[in-house]
C-alpha positions as CSV (number, residue, x, y, z in Angstrom):
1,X,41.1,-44.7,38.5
2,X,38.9,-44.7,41.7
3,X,35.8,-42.7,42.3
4,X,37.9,-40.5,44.9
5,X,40.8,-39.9,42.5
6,X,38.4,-39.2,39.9
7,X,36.8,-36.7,42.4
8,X,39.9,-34.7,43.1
9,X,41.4,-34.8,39.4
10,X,38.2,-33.2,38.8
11,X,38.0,-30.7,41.1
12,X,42.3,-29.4,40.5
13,X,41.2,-28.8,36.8
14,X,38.1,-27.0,38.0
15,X,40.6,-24.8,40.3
16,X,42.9,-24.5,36.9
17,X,40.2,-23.4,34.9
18,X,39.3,-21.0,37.5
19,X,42.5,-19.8,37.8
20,X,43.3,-19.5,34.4
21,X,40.4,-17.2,33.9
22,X,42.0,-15.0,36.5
23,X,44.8,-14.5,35.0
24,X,47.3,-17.5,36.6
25,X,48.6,-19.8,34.2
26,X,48.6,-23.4,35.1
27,X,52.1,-23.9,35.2
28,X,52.2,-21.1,38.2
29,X,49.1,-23.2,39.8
30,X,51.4,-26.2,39.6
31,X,54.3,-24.7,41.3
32,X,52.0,-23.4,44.2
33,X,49.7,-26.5,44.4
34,X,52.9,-28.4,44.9
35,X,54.4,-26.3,47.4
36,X,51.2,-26.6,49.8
37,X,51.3,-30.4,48.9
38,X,55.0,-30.3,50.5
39,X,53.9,-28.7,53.6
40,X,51.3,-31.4,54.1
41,X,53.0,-34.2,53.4
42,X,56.0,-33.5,55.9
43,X,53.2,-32.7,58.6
44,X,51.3,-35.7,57.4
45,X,54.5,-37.9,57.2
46,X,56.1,-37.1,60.6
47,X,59.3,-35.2,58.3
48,X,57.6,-31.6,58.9
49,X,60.8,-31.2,61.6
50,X,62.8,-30.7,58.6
51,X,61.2,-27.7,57.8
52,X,62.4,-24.5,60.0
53,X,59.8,-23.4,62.2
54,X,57.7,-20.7,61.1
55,X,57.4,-22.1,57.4
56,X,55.6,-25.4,58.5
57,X,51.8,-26.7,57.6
58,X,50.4,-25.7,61.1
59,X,51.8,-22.3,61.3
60,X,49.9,-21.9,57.4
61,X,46.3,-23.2,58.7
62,X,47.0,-21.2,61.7
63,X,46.6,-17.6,60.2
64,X,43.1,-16.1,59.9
65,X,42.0,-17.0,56.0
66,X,42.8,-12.9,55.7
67,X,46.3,-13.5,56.4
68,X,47.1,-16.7,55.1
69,X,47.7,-15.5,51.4
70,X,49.8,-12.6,52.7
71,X,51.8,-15.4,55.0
72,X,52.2,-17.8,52.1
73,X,53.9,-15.1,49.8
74,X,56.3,-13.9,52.3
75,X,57.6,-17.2,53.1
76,X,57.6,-18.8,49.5
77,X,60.0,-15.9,48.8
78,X,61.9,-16.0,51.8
79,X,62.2,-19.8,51.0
């Protein structure tokens, strides 16, 4: 495994950890870790026009870092 991978395997189970002391269990960390992944993969992959507008990467990274939790939930559900 390379140094970067290593890095970033590293710092998800940090995140879990943290997490799971809060109260989330990993599997619920997983779901929405994977969710966000999808969002920047279609942005990053020229597919994000597949998405509907309104749910898309930009439109996330966009909100103030106040609203972006609040934005997240409602369109995870709505989706």
């Amino acid at each position: 495994m390379s140094t970067a991978t290593h890095d970033i395997v590293a710092k998800l189970w940090n995140l879990c950890t943290v997490l799971k002391d809060g109260g989330i269990s990993f599997h619920q960390y997983m779901i929405e870790l994977t969710y966000l992944l999808f969002l920047k993969m279609a942005k990053e992959t020229g597919v994000e026009n597949q998405i509907p507008e309104g749910y898309r990467w930009d439109e996330l990274k966009n909100q103030s870092e106040s609203e972006q939790l609040e934005f997240y939930r409602t369109h995870l559900r709505s989706l």
